[in-house]
C-alpha positions as CSV (number, residue, x, y, z in Angstrom):
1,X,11.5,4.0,0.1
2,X,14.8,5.3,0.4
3,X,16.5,3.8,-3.0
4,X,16.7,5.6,-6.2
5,X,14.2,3.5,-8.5
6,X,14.4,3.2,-12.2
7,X,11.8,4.7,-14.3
8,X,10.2,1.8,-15.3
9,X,9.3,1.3,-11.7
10,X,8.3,4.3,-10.5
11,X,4.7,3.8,-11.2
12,X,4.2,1.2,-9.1
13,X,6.6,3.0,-6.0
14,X,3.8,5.5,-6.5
15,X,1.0,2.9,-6.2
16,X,2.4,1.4,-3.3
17,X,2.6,4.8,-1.4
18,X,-1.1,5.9,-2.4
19,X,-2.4,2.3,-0.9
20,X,-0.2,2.6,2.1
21,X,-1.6,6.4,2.8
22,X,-5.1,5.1,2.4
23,X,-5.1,2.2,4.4
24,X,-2.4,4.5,7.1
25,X,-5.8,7.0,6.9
26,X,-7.9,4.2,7.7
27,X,-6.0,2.9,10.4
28,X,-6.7,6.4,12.2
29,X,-10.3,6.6,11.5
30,X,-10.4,2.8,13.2
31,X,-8.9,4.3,15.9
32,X,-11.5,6.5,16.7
33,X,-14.3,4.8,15.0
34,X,-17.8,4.0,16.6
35,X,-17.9,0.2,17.3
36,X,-20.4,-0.4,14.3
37,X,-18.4,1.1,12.1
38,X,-15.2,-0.3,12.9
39,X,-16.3,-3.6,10.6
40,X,-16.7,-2.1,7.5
41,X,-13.0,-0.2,8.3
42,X,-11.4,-3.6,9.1
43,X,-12.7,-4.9,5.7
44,X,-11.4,-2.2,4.2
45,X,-8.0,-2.2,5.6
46,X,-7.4,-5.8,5.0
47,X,-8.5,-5.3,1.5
48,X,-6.1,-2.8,1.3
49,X,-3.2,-5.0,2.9
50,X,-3.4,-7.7,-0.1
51,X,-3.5,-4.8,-2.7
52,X,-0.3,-3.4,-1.0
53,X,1.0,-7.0,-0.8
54,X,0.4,-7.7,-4.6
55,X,1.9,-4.2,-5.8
56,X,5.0,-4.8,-3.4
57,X,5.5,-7.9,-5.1
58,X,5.7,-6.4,-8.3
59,X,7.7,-3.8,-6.9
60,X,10.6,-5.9,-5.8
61,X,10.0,-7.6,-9.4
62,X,10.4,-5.0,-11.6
63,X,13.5,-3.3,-9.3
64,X,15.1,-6.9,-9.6
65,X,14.5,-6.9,-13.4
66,X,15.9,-3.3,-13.5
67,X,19.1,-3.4,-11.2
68,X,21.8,-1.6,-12.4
């Protein structure tokens, strides 16, 4: 994220990036993965995909609450 965000916000830029690591990390692995566990990594991922949808919302939220 290229913008300056406001303090009250940061902790959920930092949320966001953690999940987006994670599921970037598992996105290799499923690359490479064994076809049994490639399953289990999918689940994971898509998991990961509504958690990073949820804390984007609130992202945008708090940022719109917080504009300068």
């Amino acid at each position: 994220m290229s913008t300056l965000v406001p303090k009250p916000c940061k902790d959920l830029q930092n949320t966001l990036i953690g999940l987006e690591s994670e599921r970037d990390g598992l996105q290799e692995m499923l690359q490479g993965a064994a076809t049994t566990s490639k399953g289990g990594l999918v689940a994971q991922i898509r998991k990961l995909n509504k958690q990073i949808e949820k804390t984007q919302k609130a992202l945008n939220a708090c940022l719109e609450k917080h504009r300068p």
